[in-house]
N, CA and C atoms as an extended XYZ file, in Angstrom:
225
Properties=species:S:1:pos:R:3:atomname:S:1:resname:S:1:resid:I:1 pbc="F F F"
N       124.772      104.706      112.847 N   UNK     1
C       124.732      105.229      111.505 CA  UNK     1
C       125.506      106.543      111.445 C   UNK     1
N       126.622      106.389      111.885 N   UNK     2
C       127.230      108.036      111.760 CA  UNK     2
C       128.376      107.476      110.433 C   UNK     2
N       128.482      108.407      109.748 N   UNK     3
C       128.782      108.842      108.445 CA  UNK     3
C       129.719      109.687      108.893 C   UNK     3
N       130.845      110.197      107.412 N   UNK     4
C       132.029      110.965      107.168 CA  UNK     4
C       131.293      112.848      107.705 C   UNK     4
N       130.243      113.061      107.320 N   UNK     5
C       129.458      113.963      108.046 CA  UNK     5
C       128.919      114.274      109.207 C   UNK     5
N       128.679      113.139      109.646 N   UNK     6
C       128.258      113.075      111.024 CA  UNK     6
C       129.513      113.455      111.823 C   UNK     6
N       130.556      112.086      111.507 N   UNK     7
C       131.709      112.422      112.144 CA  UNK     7
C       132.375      113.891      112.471 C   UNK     7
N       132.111      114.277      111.177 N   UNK     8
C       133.301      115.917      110.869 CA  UNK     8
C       132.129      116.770      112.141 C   UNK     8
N       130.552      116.315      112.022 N   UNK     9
C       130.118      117.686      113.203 CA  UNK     9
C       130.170      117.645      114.468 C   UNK     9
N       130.847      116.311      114.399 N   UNK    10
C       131.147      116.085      116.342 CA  UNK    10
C       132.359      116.345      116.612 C   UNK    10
N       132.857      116.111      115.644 N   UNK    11
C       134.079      116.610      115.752 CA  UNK    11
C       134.488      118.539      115.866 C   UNK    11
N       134.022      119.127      115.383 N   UNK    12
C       133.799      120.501      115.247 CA  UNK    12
C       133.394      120.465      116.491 C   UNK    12
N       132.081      120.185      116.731 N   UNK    13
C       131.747      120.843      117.981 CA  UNK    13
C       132.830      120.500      119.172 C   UNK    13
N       133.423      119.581      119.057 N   UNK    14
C       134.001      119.523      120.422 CA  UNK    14
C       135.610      119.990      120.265 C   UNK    14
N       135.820      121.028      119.256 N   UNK    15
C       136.647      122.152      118.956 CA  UNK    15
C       137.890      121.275      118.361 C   UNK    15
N       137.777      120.334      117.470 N   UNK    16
C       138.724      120.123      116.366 CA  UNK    16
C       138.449      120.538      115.272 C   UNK    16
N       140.032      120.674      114.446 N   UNK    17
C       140.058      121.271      113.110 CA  UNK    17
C       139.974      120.392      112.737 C   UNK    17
N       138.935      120.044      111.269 N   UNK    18
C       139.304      118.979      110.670 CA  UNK    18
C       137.987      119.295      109.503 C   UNK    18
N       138.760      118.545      108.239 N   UNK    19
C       137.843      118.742      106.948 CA  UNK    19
C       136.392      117.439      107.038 C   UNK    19
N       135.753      117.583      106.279 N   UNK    20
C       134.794      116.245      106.129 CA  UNK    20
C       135.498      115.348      105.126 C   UNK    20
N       136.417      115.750      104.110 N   UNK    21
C       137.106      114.728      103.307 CA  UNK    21
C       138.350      114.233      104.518 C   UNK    21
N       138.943      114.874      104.766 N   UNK    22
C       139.580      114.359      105.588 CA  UNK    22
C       139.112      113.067      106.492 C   UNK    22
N       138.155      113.472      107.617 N   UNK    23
C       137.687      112.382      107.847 CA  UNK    23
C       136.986      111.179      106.763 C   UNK    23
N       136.475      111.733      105.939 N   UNK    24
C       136.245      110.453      104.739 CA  UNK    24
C       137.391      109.639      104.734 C   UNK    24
N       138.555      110.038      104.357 N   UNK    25
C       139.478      109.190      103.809 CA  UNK    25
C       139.986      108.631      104.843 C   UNK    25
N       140.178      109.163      106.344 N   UNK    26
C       140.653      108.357      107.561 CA  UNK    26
C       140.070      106.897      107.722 C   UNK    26
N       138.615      107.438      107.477 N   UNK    27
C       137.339      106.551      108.242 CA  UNK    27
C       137.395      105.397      106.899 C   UNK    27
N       137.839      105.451      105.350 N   UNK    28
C       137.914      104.512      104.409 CA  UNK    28
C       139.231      103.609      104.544 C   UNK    28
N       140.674      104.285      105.316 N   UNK    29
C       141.491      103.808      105.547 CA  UNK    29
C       141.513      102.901      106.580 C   UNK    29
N       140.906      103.075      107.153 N   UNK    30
C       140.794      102.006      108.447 CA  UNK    30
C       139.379      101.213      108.763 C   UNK    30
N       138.547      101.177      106.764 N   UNK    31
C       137.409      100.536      106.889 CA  UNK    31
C       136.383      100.613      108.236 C   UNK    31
N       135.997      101.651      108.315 N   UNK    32
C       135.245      102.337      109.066 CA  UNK    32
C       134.070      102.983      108.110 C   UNK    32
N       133.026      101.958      108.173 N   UNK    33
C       131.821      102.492      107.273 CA  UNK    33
C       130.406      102.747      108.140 C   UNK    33
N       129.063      103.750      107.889 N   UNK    34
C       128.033      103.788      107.930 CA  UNK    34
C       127.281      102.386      108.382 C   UNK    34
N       126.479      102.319      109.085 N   UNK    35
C       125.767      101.334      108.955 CA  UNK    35
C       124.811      101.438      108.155 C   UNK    35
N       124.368      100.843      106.819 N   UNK    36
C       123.438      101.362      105.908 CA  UNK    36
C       122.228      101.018      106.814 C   UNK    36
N       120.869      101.525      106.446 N   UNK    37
C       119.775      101.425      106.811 CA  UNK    37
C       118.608      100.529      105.438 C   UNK    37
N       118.349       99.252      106.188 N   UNK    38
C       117.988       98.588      105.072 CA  UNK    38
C       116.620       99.292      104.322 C   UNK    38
N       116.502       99.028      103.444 N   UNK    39
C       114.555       99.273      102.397 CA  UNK    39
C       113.964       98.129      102.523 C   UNK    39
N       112.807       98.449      103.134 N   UNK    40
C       111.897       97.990      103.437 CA  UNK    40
C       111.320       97.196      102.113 C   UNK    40
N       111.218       95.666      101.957 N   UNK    41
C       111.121       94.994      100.942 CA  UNK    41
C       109.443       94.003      101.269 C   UNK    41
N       108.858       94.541      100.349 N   UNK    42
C       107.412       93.542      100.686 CA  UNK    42
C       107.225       92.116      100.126 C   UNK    42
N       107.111       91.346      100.953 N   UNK    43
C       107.480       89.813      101.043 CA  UNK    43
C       106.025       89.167      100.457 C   UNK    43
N       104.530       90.011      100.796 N   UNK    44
C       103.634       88.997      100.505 CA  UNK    44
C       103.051       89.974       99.757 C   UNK    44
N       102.318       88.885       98.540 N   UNK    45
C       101.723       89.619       97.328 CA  UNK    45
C        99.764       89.877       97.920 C   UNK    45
N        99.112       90.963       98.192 N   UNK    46
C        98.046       90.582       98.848 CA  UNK    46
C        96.745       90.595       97.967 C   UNK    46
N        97.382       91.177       96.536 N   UNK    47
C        96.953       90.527       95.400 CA  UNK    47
C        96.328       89.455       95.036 C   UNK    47
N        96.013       88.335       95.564 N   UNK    48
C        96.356       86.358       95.510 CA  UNK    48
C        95.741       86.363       93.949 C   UNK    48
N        96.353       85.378       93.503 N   UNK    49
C        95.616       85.080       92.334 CA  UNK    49
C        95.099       83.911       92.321 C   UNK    49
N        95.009       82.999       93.790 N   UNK    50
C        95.073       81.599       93.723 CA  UNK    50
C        93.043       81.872       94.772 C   UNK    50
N        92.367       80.999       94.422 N   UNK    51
C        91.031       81.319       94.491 CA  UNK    51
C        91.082       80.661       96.120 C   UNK    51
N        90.220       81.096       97.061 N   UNK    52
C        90.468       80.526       98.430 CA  UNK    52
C        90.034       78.521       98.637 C   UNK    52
N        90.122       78.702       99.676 N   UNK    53
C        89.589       76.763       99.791 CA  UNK    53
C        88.495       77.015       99.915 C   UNK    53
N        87.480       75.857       99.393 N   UNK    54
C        86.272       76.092       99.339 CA  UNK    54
C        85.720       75.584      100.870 C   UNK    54
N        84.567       76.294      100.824 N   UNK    55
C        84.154       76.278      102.383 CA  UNK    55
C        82.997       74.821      102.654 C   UNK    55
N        83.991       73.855      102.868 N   UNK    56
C        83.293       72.582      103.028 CA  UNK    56
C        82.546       72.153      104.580 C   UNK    56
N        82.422       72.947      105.453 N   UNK    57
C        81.761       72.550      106.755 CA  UNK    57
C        80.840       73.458      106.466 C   UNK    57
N        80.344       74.329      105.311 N   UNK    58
C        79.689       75.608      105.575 CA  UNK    58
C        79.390       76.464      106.669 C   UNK    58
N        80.442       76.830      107.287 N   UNK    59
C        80.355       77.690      108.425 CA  UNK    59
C        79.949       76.383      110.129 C   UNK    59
N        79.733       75.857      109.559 N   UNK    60
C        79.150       75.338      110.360 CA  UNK    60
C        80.427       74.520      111.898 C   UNK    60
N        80.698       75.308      112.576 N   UNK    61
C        82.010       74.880      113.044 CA  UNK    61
C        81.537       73.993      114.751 C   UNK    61
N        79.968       73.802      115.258 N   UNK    62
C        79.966       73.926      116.394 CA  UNK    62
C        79.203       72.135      115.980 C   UNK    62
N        79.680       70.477      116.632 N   UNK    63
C        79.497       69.152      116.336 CA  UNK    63
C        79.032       68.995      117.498 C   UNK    63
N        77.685       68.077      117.474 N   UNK    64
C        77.557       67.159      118.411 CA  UNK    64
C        78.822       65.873      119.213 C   UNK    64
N        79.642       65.491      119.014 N   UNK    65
C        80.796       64.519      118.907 CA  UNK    65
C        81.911       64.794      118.253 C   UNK    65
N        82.671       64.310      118.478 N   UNK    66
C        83.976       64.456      118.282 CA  UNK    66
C        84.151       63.630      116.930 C   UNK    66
N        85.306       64.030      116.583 N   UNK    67
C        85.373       63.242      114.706 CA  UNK    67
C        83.769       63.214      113.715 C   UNK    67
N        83.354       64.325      114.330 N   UNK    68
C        81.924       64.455      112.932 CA  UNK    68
C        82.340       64.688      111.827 C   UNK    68
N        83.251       66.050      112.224 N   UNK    69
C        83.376       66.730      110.856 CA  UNK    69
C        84.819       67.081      110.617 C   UNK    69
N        85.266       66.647      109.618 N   UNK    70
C        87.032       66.721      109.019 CA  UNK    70
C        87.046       67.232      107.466 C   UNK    70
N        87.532       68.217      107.289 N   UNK    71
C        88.044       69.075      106.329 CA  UNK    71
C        89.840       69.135      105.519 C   UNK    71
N        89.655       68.517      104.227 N   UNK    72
C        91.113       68.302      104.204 CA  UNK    72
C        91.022       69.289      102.669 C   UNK    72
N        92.649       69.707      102.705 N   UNK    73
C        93.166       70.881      101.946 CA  UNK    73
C        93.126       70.254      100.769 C   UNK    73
N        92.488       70.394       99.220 N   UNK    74
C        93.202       70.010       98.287 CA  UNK    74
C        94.461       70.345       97.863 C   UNK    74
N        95.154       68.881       97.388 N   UNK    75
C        96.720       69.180       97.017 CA  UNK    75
C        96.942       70.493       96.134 C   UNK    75
């Protein structure tokens, strides 16, 4: 992420003359850009407006046998 600013203070320090427009317009001439830094965009609403699945085993998760108990999603 170094920028037309960044550039011009490394440049200074390591004892060149040089403007910050200057380097702007070098660094635009030879498409030399910033890496932007993306914004953080929130993907899930935690809001829900959709009511949960109803709880059809009532908690009850621990079967004598196998295939007792099957729970399917309404569409």
């Amino acid at each position: 992420m170094y920028g037309s600013p960044r550039i011009h203070k490394d440049l200074q320090e390591m004892g060149e003359r040089v403007g910050v427009n200057r380097v702007a317009r070098l660094m635009r001439a030879n498409d030399i850009a910033s890496k932007m830094a993306r914004k953080f965009v929130i993907t899930t609403n935690s809001k829900n407006t959709m009511q949960p699945a109803p709880d059809l085993l009532k908690r009850e998760f621990d079967v004598e046998r196998p295939d007792k108990a099957w729970s399917l999603t309404p569409p």
